[in-house]
DSSP file (Angstrom, degrees, kcal/mol; ACC not computed):
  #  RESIDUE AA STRUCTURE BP1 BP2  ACC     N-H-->O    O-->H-N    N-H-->O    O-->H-N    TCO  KAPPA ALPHA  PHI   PSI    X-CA   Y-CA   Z-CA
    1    1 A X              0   0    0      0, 0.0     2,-0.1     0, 0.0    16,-0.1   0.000 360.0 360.0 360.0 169.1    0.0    0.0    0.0
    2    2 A X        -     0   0    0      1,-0.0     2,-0.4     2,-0.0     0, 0.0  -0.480 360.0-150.1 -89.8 177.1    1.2    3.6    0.0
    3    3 A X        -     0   0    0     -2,-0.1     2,-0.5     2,-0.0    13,-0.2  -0.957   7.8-167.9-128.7 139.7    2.7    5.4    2.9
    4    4 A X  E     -A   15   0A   0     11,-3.5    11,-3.4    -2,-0.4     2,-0.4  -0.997  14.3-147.9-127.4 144.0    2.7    9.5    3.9
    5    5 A X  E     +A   14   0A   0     -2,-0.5     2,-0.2     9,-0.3     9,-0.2  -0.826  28.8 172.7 -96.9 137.4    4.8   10.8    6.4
    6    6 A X        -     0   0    0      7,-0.7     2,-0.5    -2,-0.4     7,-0.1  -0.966  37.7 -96.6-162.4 155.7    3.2   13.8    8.2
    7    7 A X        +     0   0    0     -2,-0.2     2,-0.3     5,-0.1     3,-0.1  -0.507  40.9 166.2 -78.5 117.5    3.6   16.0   11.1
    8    8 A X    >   -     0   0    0     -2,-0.5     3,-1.5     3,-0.4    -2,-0.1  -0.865  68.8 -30.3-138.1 113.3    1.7   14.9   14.2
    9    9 A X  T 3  S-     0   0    0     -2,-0.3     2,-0.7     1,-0.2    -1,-0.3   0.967 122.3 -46.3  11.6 112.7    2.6   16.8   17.9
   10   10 A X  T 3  S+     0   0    0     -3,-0.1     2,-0.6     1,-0.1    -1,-0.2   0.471 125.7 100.4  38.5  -0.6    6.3   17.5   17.2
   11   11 A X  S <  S-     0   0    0     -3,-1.5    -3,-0.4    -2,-0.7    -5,-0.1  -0.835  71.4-115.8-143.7 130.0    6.7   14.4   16.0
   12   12 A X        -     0   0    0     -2,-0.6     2,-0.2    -5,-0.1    -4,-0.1   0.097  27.9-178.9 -18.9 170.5    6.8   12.0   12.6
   13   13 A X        -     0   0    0     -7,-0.1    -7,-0.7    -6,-0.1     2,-0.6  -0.623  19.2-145.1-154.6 138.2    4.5    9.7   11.9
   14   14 A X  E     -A    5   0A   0     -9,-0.2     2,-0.5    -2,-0.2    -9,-0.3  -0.740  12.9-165.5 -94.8 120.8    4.1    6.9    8.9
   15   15 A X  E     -A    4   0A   0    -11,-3.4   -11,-3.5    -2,-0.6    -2,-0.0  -0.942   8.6-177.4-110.2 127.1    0.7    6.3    7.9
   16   16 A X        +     0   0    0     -2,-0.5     2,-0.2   -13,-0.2    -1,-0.2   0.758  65.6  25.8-108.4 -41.9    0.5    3.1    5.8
   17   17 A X  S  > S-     0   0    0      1,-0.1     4,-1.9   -16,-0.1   -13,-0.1  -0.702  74.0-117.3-109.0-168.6   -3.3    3.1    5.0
   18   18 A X  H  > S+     0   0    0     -2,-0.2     4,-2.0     2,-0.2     5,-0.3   0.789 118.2  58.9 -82.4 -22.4   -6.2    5.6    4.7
   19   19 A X  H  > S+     0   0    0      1,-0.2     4,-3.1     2,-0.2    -1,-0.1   0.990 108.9  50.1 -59.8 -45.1   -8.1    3.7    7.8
   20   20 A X  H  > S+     0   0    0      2,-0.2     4,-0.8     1,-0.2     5,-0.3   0.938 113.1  48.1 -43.0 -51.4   -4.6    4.8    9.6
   21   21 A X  H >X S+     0   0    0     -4,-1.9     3,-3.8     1,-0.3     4,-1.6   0.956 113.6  42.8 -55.2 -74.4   -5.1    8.5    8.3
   22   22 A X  H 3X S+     0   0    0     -4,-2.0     4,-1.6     1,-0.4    -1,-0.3   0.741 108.7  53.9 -48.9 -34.6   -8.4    8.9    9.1
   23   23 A X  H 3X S+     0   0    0     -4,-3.1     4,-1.3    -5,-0.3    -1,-0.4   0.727 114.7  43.3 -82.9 -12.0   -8.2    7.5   12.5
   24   24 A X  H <X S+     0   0    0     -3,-3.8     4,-0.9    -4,-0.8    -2,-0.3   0.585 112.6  57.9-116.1 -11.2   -4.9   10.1   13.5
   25   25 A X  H >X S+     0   0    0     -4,-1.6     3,-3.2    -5,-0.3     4,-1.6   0.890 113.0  38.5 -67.8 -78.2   -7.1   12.9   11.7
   26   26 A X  H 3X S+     0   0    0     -4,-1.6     4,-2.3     1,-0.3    -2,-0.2   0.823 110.9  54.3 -18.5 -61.3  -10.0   12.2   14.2
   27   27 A X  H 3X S+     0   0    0     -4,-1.3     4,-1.0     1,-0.3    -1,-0.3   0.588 106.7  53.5 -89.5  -7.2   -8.1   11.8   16.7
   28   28 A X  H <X S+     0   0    0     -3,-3.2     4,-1.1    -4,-0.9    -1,-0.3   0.779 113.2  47.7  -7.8 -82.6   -6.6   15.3   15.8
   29   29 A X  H >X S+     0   0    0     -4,-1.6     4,-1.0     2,-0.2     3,-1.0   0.955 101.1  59.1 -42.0 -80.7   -9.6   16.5   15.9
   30   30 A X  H >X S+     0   0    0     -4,-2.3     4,-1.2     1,-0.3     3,-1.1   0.769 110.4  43.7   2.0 -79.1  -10.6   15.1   18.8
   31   31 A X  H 3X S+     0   0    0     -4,-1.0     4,-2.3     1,-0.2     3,-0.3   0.910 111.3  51.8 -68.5 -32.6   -8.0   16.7   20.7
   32   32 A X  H <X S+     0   0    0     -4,-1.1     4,-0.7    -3,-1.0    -1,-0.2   0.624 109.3  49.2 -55.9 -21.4   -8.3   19.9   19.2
   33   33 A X  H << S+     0   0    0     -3,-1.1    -1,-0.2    -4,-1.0    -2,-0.2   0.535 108.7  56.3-105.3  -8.4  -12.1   20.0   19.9
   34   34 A X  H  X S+     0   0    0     -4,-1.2     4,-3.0    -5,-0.3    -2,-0.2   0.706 110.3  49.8 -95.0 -43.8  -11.2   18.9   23.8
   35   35 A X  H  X S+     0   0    0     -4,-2.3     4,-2.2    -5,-0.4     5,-0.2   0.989 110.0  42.7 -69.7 -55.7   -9.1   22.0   23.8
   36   36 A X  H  < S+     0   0    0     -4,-0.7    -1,-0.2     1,-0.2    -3,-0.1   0.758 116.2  56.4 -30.1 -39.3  -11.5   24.5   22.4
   37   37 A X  H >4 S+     0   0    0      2,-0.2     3,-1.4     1,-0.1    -1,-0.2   0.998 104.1  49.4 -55.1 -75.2  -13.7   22.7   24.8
   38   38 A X  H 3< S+     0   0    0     -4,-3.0    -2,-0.2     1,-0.2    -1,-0.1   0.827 114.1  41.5 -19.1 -74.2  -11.6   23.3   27.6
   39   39 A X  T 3< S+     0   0    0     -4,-2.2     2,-0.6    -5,-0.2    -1,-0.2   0.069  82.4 111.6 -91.0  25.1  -11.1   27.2   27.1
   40   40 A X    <         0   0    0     -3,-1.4    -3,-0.0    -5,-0.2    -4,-0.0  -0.864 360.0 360.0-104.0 161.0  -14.3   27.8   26.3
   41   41 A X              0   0    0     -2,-0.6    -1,-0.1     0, 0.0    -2,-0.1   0.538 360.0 360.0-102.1 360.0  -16.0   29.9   29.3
């Protein structure tokens, strides 16, 4: 299958399918939507 390399907190990571991609996008998200979360008042 193919592979991308992309930046994910400081730090490489090889994603070998799209299920991989999607699931470290989400889970991206996910933390990005916990932060927002957070500092919202």
């Amino acid at each position: 299958g193919w592979g991308v390399t992309i930046w994910y907190q400081s730090r490489s990571v090889h994603v070998e399918s799209m299920v991989d991609f999607i699931s470290l996008s989400l889970d991206c998200l996910g933390r990005v939507s916990i932060s927002a979360g957070a500092l919202a008042p």
